[in-house]
KOLPAKOL-251689 format. One record per residue (C-alpha): residue in three letters; residue number from 1; y, z, x. Coordinates in nm, 4 decimals, decimal comma. Example, Ala and Ser with C-alpha at 12.3 -4.5 7.8 and 13.67 -1.06 7.14 Angstrom:
+-----+-----+----------+----------+----------+
: res :   n :       c2 :       c3 :       c1 :
+-----+-----+----------+----------+----------+
: ala :   1 :  -0,4500 :   0,7800 :   1,2300 :
: ser :   2 :  -0,1060 :   0,7140 :   1,3670 :
+-----+-----+----------+----------+----------+
END
This chain:
+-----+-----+----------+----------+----------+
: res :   n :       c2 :       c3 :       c1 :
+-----+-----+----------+----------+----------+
: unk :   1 :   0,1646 :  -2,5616 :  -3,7035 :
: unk :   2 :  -0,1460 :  -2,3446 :  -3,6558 :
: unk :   3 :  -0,2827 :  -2,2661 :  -3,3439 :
: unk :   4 :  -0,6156 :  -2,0406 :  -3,3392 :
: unk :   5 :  -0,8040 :  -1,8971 :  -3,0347 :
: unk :   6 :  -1,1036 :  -1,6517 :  -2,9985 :
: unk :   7 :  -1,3266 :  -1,4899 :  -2,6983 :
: unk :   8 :  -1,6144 :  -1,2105 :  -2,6122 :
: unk :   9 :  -1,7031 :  -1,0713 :  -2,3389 :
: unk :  10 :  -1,9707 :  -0,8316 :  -2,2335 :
: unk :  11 :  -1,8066 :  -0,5303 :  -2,1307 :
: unk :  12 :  -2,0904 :  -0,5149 :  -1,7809 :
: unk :  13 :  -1,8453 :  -0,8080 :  -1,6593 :
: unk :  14 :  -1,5349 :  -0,6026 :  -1,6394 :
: unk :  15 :  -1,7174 :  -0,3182 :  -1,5342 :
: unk :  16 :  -1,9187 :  -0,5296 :  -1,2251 :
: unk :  17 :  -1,5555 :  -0,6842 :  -1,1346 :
: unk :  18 :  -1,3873 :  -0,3011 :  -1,0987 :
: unk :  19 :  -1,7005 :  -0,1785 :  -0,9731 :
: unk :  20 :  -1,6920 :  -0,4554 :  -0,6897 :
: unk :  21 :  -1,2982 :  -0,5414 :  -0,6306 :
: unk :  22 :  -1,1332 :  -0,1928 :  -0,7670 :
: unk :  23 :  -0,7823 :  -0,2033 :  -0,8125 :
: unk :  24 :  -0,7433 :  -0,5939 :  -0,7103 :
: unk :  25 :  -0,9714 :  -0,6978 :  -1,0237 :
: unk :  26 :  -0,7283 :  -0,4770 :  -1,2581 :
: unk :  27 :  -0,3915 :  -0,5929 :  -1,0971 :
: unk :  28 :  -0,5286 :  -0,9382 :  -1,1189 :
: unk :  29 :  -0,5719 :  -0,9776 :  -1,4588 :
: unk :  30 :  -0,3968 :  -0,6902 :  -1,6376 :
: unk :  31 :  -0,0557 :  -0,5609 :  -1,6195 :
: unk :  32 :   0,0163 :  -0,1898 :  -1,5297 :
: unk :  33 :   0,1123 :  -0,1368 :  -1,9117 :
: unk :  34 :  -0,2431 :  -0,2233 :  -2,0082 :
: unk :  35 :  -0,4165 :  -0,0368 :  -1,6478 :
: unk :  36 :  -0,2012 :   0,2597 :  -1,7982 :
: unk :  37 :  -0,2698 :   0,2073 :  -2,1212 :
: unk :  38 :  -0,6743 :   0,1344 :  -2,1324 :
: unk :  39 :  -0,6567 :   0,4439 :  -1,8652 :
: unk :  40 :  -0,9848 :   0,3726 :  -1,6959 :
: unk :  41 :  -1,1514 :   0,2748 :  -2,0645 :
: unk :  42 :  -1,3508 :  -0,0459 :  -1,9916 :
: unk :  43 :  -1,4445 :  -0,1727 :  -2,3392 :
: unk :  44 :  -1,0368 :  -0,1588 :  -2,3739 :
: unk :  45 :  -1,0011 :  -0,3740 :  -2,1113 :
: unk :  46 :  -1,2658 :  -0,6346 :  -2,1701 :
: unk :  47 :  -1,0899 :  -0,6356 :  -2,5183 :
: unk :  48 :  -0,8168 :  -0,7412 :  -2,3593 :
: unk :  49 :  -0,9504 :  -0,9733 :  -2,1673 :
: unk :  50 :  -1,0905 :  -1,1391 :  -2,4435 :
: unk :  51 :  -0,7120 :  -1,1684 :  -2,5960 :
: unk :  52 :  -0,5931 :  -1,3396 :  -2,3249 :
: unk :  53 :  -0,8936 :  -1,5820 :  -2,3007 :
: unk :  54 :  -0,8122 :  -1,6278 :  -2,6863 :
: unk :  55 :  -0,4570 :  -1,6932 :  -2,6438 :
: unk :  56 :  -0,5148 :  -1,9320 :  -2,3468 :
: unk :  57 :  -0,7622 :  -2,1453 :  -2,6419 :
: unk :  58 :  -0,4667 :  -2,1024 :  -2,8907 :
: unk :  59 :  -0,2127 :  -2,2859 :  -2,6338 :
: unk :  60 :  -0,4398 :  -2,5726 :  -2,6031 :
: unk :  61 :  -0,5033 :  -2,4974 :  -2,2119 :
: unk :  62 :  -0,7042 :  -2,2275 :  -2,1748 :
: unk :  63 :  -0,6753 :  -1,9498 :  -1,8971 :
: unk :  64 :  -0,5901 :  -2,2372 :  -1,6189 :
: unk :  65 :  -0,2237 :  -2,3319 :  -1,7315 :
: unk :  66 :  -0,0876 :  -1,9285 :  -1,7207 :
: unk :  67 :  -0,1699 :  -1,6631 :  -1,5203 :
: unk :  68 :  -0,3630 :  -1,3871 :  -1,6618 :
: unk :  69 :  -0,0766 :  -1,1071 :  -1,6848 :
: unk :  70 :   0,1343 :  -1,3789 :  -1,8532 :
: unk :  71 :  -0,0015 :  -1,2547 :  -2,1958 :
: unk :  72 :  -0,0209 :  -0,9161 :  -2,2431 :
: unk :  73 :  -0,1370 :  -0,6831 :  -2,4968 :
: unk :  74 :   0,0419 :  -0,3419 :  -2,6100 :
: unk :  75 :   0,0494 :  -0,1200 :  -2,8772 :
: unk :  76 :   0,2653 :   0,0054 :  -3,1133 :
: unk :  77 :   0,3225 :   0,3813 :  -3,1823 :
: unk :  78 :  -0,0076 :   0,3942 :  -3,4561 :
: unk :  79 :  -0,2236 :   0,1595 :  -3,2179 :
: unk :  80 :  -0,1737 :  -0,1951 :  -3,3362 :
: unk :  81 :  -0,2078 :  -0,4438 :  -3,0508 :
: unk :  82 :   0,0365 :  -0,6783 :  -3,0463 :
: unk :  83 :   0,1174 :  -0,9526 :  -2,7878 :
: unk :  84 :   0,3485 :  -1,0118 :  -2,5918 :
: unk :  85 :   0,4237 :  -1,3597 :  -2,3462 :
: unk :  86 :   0,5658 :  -1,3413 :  -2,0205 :
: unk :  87 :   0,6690 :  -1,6274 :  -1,8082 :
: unk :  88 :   0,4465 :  -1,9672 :  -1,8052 :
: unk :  89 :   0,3048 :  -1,8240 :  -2,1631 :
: unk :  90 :   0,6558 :  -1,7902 :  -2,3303 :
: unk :  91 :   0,7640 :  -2,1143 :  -2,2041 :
: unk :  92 :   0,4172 :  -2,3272 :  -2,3119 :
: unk :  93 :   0,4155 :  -2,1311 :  -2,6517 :
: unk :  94 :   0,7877 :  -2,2486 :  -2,6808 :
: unk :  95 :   0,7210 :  -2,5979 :  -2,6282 :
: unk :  96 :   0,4262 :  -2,5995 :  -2,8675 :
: unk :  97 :   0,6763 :  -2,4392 :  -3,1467 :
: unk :  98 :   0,4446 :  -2,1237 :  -3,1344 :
: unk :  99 :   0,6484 :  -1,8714 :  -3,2450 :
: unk : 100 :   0,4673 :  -1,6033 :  -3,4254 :
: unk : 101 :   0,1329 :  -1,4624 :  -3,3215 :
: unk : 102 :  -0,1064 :  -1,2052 :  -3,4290 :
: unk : 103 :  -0,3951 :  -1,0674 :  -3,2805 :
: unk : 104 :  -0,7228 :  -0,8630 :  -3,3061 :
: unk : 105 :  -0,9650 :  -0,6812 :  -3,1056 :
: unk : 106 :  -1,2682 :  -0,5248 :  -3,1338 :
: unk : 107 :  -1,5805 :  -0,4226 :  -2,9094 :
: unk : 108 :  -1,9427 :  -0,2854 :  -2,9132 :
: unk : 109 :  -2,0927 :  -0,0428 :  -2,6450 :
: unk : 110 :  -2,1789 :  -0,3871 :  -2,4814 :
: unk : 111 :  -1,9429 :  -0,6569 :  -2,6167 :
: unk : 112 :  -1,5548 :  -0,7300 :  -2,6897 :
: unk : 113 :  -1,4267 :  -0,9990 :  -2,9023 :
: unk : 114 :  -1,0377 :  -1,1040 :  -2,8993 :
: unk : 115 :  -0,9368 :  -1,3343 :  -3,1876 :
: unk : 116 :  -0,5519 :  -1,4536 :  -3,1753 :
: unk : 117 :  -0,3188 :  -1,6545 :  -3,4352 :
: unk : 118 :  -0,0147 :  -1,8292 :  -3,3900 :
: unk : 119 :   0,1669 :  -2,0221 :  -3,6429 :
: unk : 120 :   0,5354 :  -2,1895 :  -3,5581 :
: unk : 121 :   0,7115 :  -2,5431 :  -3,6312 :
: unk : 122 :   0,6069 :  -2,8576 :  -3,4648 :
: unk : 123 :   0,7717 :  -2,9647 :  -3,2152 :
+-----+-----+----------+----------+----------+
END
């Protein structure tokens, strides 16, 4: 099975949502890995956004099934993102067989794009 999900953004909405909730926008939808992470860098975080919009596509259900820091992006020691699934995202990528994934991200000074892969055994 192939599952395939991708997403931009312009980077003013993330900006307009800290700018106007602060620190409830970011704990909403990011996880303090990524807050820490991204470290106040807003194209980061509307790339991640754009991940987990991407994953939510690749799952079939979109954003409305998990929450949004059920998918999380990190990095590995040279930079890679990579994702990882916590709670309602695990278990729904589980039951769809989903059990490899690989993602991208990218941005402009006024866009970010999140494209995501996941390949597995149908269930």
């Amino acid at each position: 099975m192939l599952a395939v999900g991708v997403d931009m953004i312009e980077i003013d909405r993330i900006k307009r949502g800290i700018a106007r909730h602060g620190d409830r926008f970011l704990h909403r939808f990011f996880t303090e890995q990524e807050i820490g992470y991204c470290d106040g860098r807003i194209p980061s975080l509307a790339g991640r956004f754009a991940i987990k919009e991407a994953v939510g596509k690749a799952l079939g259900t979109g954003i409305g099934d998990i929450n949004w820091t059920d998918v999380e992006v990190v990095c590995d020691g040279r930079g890679k993102p990579q994702l990882v699934l916590h709670n309602r995202a695990i278990t729904l990528a589980q039951t769809l067989g989903l059990t490899e994934w690989s993602i991208s991200l990218s941005h402009t000074d006024t866009h970010a794009i999140g494209f995501a892969v996941a390949i597995g055994h149908q269930v």
